[in-house]
N, C-alpha and C positions, 0 to 999 in steps of 0.2 A: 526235721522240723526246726527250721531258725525262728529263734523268739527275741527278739531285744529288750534286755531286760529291762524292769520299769526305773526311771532315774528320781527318784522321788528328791532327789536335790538340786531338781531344776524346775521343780512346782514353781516358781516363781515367776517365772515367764508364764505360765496358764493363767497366775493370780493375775498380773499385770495385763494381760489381755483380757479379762473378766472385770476388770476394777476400769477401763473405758468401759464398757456398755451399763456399769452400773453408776459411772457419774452422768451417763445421759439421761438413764432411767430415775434415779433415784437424788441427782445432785450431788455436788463436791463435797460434803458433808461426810455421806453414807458411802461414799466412795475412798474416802479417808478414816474413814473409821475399820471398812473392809482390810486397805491393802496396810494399812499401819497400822493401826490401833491390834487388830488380829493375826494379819498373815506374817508382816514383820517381827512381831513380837513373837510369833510360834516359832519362827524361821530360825531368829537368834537364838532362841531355847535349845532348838536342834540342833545348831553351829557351835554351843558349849558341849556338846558329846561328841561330836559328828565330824569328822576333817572336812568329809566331801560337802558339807552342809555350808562349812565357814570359810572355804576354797570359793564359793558363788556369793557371798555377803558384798562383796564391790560389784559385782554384777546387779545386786540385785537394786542396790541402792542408788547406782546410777540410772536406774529404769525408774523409779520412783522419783530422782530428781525431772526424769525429762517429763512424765506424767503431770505433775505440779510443780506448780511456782514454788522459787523460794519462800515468797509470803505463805501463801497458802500450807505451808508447811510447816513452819514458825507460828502461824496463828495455830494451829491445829494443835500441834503441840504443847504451846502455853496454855491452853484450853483443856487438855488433857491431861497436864499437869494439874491447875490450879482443879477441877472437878473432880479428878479420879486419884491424885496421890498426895497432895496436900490440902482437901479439903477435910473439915472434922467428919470421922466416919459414926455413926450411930451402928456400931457390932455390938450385937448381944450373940457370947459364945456359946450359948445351949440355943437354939432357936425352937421353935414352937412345934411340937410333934410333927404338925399338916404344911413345915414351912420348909425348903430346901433353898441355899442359898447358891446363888446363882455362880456356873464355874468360876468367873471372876472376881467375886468377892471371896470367895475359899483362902486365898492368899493373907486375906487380912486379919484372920484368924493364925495363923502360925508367924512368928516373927522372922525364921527364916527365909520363908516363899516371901514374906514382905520385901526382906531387903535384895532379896534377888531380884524380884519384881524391880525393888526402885533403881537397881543397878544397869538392871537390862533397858528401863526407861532413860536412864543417864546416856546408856550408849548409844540407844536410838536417835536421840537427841544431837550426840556428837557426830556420828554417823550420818545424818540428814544434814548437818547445819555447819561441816567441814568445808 
């Protein structure tokens, strides 16, 4: 029985190919929030433990530049900047028995996961705008 085994550090090419039918369906927006805002940012997460993870990081990133323009990527960014890491955040760190905060704001509660957060956004940044 040959099985080839599953490359889970080449998920980026499936994102990439799933991120076209979603800027058709959904717009440049929700297509950029998909392949960057979430898959890039997981991806790097992975590439800090991972060899084979951070061995495919120029790979991945030159499929993202050919998907979107420059602009569109620099506006994206700054926008995701100025709303999601330097905007004033309203955390209250007991939340309300019935309330659960949502995966992505968990980070803002620990000063660690924060700065890691802002770091891995730093490189996203350099990484796309190199």
């Amino acid at each position: 029985m040959n099985s080839t085994p599953t490359e889970f550090h080449k998920i980026w090419i499936d994102q990439c190919a799933a991120t076209e039918g979603i800027r058709e369906s959904f717009g440049s927006r929700n297509a950029l929030d998909y392949l960057i805002g979430e898959k890039l940012f997981s991806f790097l997460h992975a590439a800090e433990r991972d060899p084979l993870f951070a061995t495919e990081v120029p790979a991945f990133i030159s499929k993202i530049r050919q998907l979107f323009t420059a602009q569109e990527i620099r506006d994206y960014l700054d926008q995701l900047e100025s709303t999601r890491y330097l905007a004033p955040q309203d955390v209250y760190l007991e939340p309300e028995p019935d309330e659960d905060l949502e995966e992505e704001e968990v980070w803002l509660e620990n000063p660690v996961m924060g700065a890691e957060e802002l770091l891995r956004f730093s490189r996203v940044r350099e990484l796309l705008q190199a």
